[in-house]
Legacy VTK file of the C-alpha trace (Angstrom):
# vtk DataFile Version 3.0
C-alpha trace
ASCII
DATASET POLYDATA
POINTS 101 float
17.390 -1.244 22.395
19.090 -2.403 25.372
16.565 -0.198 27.544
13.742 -2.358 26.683
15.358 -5.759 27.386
13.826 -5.578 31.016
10.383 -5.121 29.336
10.930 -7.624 26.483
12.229 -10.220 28.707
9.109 -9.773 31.278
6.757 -10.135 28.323
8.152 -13.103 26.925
5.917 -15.328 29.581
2.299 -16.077 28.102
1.609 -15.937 31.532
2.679 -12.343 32.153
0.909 -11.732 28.700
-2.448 -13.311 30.108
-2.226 -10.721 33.159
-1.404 -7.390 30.875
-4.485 -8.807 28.757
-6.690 -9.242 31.934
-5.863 -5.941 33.338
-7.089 -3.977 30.337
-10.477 -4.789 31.414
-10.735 -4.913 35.045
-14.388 -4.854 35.698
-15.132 -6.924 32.868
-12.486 -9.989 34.199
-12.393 -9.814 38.234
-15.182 -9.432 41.292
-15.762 -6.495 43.137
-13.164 -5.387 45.332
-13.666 -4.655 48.966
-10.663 -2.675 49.352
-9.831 -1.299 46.686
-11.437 0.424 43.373
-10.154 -2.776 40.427
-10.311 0.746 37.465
-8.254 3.667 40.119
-6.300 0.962 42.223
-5.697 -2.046 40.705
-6.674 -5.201 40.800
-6.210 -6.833 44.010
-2.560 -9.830 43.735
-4.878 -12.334 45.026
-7.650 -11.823 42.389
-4.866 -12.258 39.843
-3.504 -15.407 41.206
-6.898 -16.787 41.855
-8.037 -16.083 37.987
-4.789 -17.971 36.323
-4.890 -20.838 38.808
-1.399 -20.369 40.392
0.653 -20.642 43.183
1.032 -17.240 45.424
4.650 -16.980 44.722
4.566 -18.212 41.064
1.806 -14.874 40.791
4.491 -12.856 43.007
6.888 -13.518 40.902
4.754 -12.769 37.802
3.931 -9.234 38.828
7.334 -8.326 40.453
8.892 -8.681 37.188
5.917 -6.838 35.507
6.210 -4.011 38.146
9.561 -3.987 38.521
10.231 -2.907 34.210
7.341 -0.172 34.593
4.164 -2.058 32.673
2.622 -2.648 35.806
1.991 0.326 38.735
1.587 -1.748 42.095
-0.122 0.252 45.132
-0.171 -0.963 48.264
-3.300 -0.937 50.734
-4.517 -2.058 53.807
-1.814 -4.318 53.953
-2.981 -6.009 50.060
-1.270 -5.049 47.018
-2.873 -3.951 43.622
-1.570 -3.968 40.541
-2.801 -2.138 37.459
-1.508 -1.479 33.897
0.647 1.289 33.211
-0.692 2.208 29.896
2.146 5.377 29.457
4.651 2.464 29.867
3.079 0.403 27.228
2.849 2.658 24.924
6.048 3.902 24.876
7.417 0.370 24.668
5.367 -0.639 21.615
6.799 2.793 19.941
9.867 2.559 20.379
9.758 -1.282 19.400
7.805 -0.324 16.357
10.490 2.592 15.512
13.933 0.238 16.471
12.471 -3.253 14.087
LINES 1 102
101 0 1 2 3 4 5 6 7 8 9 10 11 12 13 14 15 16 17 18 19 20 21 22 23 24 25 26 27 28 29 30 31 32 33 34 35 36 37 38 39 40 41 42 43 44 45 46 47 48 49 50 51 52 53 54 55 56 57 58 59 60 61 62 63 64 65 66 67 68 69 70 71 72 73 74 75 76 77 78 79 80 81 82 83 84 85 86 87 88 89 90 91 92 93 94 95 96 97 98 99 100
């Protein structure tokens, strides 16, 4: 169980909750993207930030931690960064959550 503590501690925020539930649906929650394809790329940091109504490093921070336990993938281009769910990740968490409880 001690594997997951990264991941259980990163989705303990309702804020980091609020983005995993945003970026299920990409299309259907942010604008077009420029630079990026929101479905094959991500969705863009700033479009994030914008959509919960906080600070640039509060929405850093956010997806770091996100990123940095494996739910999120984060690409980077053309200097932005885009984040997008890593479903594989998920998945595997909620198993072996479901199998340990």
């Amino acid at each position: 169980m001690d594997d997951e503590l990264p991941s259980l501690k990163a989705i303990a925020s309702p804020v980091r909750l609020i983005v995993l539930n945003l970026l299920k649906d990409p299309v259907g929650n942010f604008p077009p993207q420029v630079d990026g394809d929101l479905v094959l790329d991500g969705v863009c940091a700033d479009f994030i930030r914008d959509r919960l109504g906080i600070a640039p490093a509060t929405a850093s921070r956010h997806l770091t931690l996100l990123a940095d336990c494996g739910l999120l993938i984060a690409t980077r281009k053309k200097g932005w960064t885009f984040y997008r769910r890593n479903e594989a990740a998920i998945a595997s968490l909620a198993s072996r959550l479901a199998a340990g409880l």
